[in-house]
C-alpha positions as CSV (number, residue, x, y, z in Angstrom):
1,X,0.0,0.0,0.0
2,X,2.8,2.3,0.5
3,X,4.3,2.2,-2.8
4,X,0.6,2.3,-4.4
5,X,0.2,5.5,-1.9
6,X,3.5,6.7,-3.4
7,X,3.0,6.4,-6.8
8,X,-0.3,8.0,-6.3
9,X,1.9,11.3,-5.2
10,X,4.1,10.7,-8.1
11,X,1.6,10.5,-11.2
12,X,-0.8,12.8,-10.0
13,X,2.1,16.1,-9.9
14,X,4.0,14.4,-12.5
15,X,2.9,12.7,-15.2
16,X,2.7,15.2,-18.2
17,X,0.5,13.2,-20.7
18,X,-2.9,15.5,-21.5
19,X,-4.4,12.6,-22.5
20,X,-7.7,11.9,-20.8
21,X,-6.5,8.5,-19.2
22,X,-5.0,9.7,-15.6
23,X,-3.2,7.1,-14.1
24,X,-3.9,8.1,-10.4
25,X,-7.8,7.1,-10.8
26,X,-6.7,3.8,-11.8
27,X,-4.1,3.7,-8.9
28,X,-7.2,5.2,-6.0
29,X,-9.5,2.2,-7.2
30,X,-6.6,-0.4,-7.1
31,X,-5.8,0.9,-3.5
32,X,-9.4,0.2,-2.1
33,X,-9.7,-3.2,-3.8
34,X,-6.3,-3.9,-2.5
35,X,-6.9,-2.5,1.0
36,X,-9.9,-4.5,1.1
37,X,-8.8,-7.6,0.4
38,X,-6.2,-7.2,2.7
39,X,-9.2,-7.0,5.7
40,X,-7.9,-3.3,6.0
41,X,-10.4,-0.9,8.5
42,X,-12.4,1.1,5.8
43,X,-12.2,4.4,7.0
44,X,-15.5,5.6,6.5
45,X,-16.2,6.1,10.2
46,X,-12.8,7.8,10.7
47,X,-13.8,10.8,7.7
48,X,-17.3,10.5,8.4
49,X,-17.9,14.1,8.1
50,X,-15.5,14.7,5.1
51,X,-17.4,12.1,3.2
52,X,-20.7,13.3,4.3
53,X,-20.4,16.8,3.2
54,X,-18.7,15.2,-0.3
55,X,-21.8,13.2,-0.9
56,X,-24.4,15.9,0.1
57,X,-22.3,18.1,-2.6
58,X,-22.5,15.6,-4.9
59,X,-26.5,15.4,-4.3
60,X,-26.5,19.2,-4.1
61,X,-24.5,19.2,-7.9
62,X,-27.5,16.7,-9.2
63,X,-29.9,19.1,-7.8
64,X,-28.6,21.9,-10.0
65,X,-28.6,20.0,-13.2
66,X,-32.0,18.9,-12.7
67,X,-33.3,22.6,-12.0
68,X,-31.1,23.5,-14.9
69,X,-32.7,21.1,-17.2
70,X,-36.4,21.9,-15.8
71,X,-35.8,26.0,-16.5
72,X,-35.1,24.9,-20.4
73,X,-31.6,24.9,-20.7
74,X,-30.0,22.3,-22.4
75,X,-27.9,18.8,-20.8
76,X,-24.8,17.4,-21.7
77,X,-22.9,14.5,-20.5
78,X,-20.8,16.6,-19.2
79,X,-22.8,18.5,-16.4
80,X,-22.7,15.4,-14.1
81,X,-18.9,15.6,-14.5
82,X,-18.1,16.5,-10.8
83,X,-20.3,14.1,-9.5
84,X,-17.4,12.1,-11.2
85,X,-15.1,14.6,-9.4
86,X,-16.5,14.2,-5.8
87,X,-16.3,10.5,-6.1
88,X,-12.7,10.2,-6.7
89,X,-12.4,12.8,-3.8
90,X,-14.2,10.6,-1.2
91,X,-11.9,7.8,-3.0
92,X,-8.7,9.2,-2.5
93,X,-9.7,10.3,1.5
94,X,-10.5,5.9,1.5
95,X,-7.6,5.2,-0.1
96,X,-4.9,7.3,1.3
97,X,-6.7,6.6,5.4
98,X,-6.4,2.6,4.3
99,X,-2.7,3.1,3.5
100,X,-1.7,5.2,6.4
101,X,-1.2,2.7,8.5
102,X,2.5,0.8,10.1
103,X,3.8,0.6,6.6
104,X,4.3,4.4,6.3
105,X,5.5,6.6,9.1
106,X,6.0,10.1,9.5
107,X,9.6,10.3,8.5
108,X,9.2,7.8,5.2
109,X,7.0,10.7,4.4
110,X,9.4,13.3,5.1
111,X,11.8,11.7,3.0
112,X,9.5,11.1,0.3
113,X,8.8,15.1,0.5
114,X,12.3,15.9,0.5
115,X,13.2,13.9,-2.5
116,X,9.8,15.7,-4.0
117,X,10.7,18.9,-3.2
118,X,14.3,18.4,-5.4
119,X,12.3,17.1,-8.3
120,X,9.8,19.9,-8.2
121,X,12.8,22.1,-8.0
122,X,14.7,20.5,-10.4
123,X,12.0,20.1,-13.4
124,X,11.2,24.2,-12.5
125,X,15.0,25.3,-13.1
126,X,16.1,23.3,-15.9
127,X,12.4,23.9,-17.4
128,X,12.7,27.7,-17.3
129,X,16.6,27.7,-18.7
130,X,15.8,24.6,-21.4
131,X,19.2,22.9,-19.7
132,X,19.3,19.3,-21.4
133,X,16.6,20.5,-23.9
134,X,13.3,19.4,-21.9
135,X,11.2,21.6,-23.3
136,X,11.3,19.5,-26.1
137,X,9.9,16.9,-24.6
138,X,7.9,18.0,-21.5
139,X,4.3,19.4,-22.7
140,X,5.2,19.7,-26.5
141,X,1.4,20.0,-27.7
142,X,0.6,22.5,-24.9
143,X,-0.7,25.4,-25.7
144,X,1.6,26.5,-22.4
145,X,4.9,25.2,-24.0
146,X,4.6,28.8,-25.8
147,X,5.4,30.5,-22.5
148,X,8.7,28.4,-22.7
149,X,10.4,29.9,-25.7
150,X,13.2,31.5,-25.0
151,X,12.7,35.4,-25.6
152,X,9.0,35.5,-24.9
153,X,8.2,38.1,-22.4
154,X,6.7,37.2,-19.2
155,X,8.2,33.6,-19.6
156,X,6.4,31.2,-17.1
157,X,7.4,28.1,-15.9
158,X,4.4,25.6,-16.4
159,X,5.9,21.9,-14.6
160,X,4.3,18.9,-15.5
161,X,1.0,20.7,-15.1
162,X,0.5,23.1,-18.0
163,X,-0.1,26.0,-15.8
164,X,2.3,28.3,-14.0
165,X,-0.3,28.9,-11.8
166,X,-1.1,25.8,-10.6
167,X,2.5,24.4,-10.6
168,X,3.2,27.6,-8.0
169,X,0.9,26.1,-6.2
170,X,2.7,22.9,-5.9
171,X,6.1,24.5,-5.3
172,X,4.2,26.1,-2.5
173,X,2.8,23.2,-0.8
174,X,6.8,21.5,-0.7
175,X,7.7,25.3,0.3
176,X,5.4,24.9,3.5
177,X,7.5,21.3,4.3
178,X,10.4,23.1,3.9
179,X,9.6,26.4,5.9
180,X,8.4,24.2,9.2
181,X,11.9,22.2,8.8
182,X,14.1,25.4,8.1
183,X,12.6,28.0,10.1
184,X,10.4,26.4,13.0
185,X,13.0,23.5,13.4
186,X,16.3,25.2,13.1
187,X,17.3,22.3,10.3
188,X,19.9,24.7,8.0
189,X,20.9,22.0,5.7
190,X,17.8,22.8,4.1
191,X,18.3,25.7,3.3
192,X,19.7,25.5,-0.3
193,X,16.5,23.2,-1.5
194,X,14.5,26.1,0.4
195,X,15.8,28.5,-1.8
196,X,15.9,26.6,-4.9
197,X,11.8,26.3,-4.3
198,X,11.6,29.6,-3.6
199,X,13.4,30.7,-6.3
200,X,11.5,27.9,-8.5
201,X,8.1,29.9,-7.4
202,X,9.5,33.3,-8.7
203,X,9.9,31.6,-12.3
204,X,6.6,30.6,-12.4
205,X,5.7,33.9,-12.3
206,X,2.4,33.0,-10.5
207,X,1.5,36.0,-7.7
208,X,-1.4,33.9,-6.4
209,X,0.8,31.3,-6.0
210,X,3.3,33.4,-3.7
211,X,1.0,35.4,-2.0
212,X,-1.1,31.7,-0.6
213,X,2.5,30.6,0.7
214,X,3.3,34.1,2.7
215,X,-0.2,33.8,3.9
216,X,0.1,29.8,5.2
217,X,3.5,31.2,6.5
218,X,2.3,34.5,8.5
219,X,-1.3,33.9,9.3
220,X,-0.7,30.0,10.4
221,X,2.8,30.7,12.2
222,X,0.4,33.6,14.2
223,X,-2.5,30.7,15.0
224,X,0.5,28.0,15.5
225,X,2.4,30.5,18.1
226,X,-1.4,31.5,19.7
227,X,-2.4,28.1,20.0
228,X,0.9,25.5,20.3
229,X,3.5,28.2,21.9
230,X,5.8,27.3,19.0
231,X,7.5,30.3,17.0
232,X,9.5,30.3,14.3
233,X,13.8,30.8,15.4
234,X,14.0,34.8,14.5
235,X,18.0,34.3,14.4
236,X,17.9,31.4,11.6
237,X,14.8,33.6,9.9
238,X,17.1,36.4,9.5
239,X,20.3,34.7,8.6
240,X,18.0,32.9,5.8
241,X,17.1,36.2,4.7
242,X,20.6,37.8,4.3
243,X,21.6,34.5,2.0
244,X,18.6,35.5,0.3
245,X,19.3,38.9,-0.6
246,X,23.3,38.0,-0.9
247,X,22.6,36.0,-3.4
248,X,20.0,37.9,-5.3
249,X,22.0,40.9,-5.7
250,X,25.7,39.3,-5.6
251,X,25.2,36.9,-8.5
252,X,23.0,39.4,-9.8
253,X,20.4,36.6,-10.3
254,X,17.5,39.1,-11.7
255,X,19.2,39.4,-14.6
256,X,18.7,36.0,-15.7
257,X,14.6,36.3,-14.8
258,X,12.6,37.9,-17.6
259,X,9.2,38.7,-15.3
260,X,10.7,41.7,-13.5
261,X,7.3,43.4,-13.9
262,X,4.9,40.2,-12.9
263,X,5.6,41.3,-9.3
264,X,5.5,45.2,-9.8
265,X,2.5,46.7,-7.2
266,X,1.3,48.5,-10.8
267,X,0.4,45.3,-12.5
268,X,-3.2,45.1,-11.6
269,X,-5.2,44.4,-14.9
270,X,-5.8,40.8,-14.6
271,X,-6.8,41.7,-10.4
272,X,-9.2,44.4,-12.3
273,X,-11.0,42.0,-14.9
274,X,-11.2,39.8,-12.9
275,X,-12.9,41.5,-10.0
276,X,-15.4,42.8,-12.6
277,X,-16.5,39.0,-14.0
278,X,-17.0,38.6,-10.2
279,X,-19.1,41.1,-10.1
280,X,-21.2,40.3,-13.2
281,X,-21.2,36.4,-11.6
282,X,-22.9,37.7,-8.4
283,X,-25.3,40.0,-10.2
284,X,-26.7,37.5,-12.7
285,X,-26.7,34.6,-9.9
286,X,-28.5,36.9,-7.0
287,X,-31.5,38.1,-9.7
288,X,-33.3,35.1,-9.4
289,X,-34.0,32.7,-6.0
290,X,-33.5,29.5,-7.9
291,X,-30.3,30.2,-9.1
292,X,-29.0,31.9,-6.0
293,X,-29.5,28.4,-4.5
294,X,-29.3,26.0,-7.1
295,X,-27.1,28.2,-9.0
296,X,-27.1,28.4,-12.7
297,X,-25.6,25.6,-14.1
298,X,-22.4,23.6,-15.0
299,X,-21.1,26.2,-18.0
300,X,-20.3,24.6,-20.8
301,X,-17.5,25.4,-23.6
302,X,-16.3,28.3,-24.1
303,X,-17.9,29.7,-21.0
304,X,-15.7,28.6,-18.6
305,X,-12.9,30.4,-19.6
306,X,-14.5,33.6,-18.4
307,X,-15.7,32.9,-14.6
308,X,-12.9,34.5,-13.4
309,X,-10.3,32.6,-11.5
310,X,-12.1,31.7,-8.0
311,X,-13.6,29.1,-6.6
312,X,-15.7,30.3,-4.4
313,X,-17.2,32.3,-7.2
314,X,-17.4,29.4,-9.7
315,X,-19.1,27.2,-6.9
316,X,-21.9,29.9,-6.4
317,X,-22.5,30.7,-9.5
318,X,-22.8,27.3,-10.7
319,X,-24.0,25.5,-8.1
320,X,-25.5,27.9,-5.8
321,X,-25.3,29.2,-2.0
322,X,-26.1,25.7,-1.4
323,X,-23.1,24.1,-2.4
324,X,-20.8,27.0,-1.9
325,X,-22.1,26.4,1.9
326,X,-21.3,22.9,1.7
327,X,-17.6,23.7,0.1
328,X,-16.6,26.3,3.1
329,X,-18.0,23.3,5.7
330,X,-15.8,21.0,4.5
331,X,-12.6,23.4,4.6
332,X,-13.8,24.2,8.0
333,X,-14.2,21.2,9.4
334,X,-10.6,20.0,7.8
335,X,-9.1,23.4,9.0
336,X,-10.7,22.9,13.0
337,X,-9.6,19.3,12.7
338,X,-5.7,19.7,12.1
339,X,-5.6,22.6,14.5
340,X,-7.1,20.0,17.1
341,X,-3.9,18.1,16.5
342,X,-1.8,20.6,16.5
343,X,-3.2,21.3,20.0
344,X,-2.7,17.7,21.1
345,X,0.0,15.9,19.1
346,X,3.8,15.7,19.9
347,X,6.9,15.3,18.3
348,X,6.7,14.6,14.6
349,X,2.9,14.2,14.7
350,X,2.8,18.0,15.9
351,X,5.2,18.7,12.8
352,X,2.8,17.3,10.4
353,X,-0.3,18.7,12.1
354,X,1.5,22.4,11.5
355,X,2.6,21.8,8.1
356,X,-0.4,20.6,7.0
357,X,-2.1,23.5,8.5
358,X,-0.2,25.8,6.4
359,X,-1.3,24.1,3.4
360,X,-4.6,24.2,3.8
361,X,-4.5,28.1,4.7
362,X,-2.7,28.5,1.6
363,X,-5.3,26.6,-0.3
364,X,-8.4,28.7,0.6
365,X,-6.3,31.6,0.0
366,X,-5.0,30.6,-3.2
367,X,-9.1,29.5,-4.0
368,X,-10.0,33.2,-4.4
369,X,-7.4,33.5,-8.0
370,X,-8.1,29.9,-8.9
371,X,-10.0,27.5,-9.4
372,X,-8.4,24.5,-7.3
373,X,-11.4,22.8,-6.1
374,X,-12.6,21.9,-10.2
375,X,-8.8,21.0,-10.8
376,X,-8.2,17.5,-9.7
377,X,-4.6,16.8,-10.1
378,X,-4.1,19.8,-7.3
379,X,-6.8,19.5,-5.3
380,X,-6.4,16.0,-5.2
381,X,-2.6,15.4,-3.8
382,X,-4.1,18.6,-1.1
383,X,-6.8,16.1,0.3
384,X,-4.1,13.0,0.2
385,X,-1.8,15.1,2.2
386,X,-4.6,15.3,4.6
387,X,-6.1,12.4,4.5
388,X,-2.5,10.6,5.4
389,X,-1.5,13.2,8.4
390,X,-5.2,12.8,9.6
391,X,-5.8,8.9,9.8
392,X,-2.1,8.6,11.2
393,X,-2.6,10.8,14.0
394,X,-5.7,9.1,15.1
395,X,-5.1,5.6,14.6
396,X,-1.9,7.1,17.4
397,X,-4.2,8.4,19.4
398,X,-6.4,5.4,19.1
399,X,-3.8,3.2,19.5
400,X,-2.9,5.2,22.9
401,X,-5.7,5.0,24.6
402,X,-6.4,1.4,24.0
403,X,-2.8,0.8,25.4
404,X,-3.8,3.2,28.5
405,X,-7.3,1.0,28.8
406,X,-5.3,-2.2,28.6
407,X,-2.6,-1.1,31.2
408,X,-5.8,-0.1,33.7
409,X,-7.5,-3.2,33.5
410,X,-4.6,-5.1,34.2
411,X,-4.0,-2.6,36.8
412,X,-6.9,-3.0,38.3
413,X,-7.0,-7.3,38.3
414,X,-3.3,-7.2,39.9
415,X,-5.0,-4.6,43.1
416,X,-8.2,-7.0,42.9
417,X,-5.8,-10.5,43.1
418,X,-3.9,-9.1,46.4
């Protein structure tokens, strides 16, 4: 289970084929059968209320095409897509629980992260300078692969993904990992693949992307020192920080970046049109009280290019206040339950519990300039991450306090035999 759990990770972020076969669907069903065979607990019980608000979307999303077909509009095949969707959701949360067991422990994962994170890094930096000639090879028929070519202005690295967006995203999930280790754990041998993400997000030119990871960093390092006592090391924070800028400005590295106005304060057009589709979303959803809680349908072709990059505002204007409802529940109830164990767990089940805290602060932030939820090989990965930190720290706990039961009972028939 843990190399099926492994090489879920592994084709999900990286395997570049647009073809509509996706590997990790097959991997997720082979899992469960696997798992179940093997007389493994089915965590249903466990995710209970992640699974429950999954299938009342799910119900919520069949509503809406129904009251979409019965206003006149027309159905395609396609509008019941994220039924589809949720179902490999609640799959991967059954999966990933079912392979979290002895097999894989926290620091097998932290390896696996670590030899991740270099990958990630890797692909970004030899993407971005063609070094070996990948570009050749690495999304050739993307319509992306045009932001590759040397000379084009505002060149983005895209990954394995197609995006730069969503492949920010990714370097800022391994970023949070590395930020925990680096500046909450002292561990300075990190540094350099630190860096080398950081510098990985800058190429992908994706603000959203950088702005979710300060925001995991600053708002959950405030919640982490409120609730956990545990604050980043300010010395190590500002040594980190003179490398930085050493480097930067030494090796005069901005010259080899051709973005240098991605970042600039001015840049605010896309921020602009996008703020006024948001607008024009909420205005045509809130004139009628069907669609403002059914929402007005799964869009189809063309359409969904101009929503406007957030979630939240896809979810309500598709699917209504219902399901948008049902969407912040279930980041709430996955947000109160990792802070819970950060609260109670020790050691490295304490470190898990905070990095995954940043991510998920970092994914409803990065929801408001994409849309993450309807994306499947990002949100995906996001829910495994959780899924596995989750369903290890209880089946601890679990285990804990059937140990503490035992040792009182038998406790209590040595006092009753004397």
């Amino acid at each position: 289970m843990s190399v099926l759990c492994s090489l879920f990770f592994l084709l999900a972020l990286l395997w570049f084929n647009p073809s509509l076969f996706r590997p990790e669907y097959a991997i997720v069903m082979i899992g469960i059968l696997v798992g179940t065979v093997s007389s493994r607990s089915f965590p249903v019980r466990m995710f209970r209320r992640e699974l429950g608000l999954l299938v009342a979307l799910a119900v919520a999303g069949v509503a809406t095409v129904a009251s979409q077909v019965l206003s006149g509009d027309a159905f395609i095949w396609r509008d019941l897509m994220v039924t589809l969707m949720l179902g490999y959701y609640a799959g991967v949360f059954i999966f990933v629980s079912m392979a979290s067991g002895k097999t894989i422990t926290y620091k097998g994962a932290w390896i696996f992260g670590l030899i991740l994170s270099v990958v990630i890094t890797a692909i970004s930096i030899f993407q971005y300078f063609n070094l070996l000639n990948v570009n050749s090879f690495i999304l050739p028929s993307s319509g992306s692969a045009e932001l590759l070519r040397e000379g084009v202005f505002w060149k983005r690295t895209v990954g394995t993904i197609g995006n730069p967006n969503y492949w920010g995203f990714i370097i800022s999930v391994a970023l949070a990992l590395l930020t925990y280790m680096v500046f909450w754990r002292g561990r300075m041998f990190y540094l350099p693949l630190f860096l080398g993400l950081l510098v990985s997000l800058i190429l992908t030119g994706s603000r959203s992307a950088l702005i979710c990871w300060l925001s995991g960093t600053m708002i959950g390092g405030v919640v982490v020192a409120f609730i956990a006592k545990e604050v980043p090391r300010v010395g190590i924070a500002v040594a980190a920080a003179l490398v930085l800028v050493t480097g930067v400005f030494g090796l005069e590295l901005t010259d080899y970046y051709e973005n240098k106005e991605r970042f600039s304060v001015t840049n605010v057009d896309t921020l602009v049109g996008r703020m006024t589709v948001w607008e024009q979303a909420w205005l045509t959803t809130t004139q009628d009280f069907r669609t403002f809680l059914l929402g007005q349908g799964p869009r189809k072709g063309v359409d969904t290019l101009h929503w406007g990059d957030n979630s939240y505002i896809k979810i309500f204007r598709d699917y209504g206040v219902v399901s948008l409802g049902l969407y912040l529940s279930l980041l709430w109830v996955m947000v109160k339950r990792t802070l819970r164990h950060v609260r109670t767990q020790n050691g490295d089940g304490k470190a898990w519990a905070i990095v995954l805290f940043f991510v998920l602060i970092q994914w409803c932030t990065f929801e408001l300039s994409a849309d993450t939820w309807f994306f499947v090989r990002v949100s995906a990965p996001v829910l495994a991450i959780y899924a596995f930190i989750v369903a290890k720290m209880e089946n601890s706990e679990s285990t804990l306090k059937s140990t503490m039961g035992n040792r009182l009972i038998l406790g209590s028939e040595v006092l009753g035999t004397r």
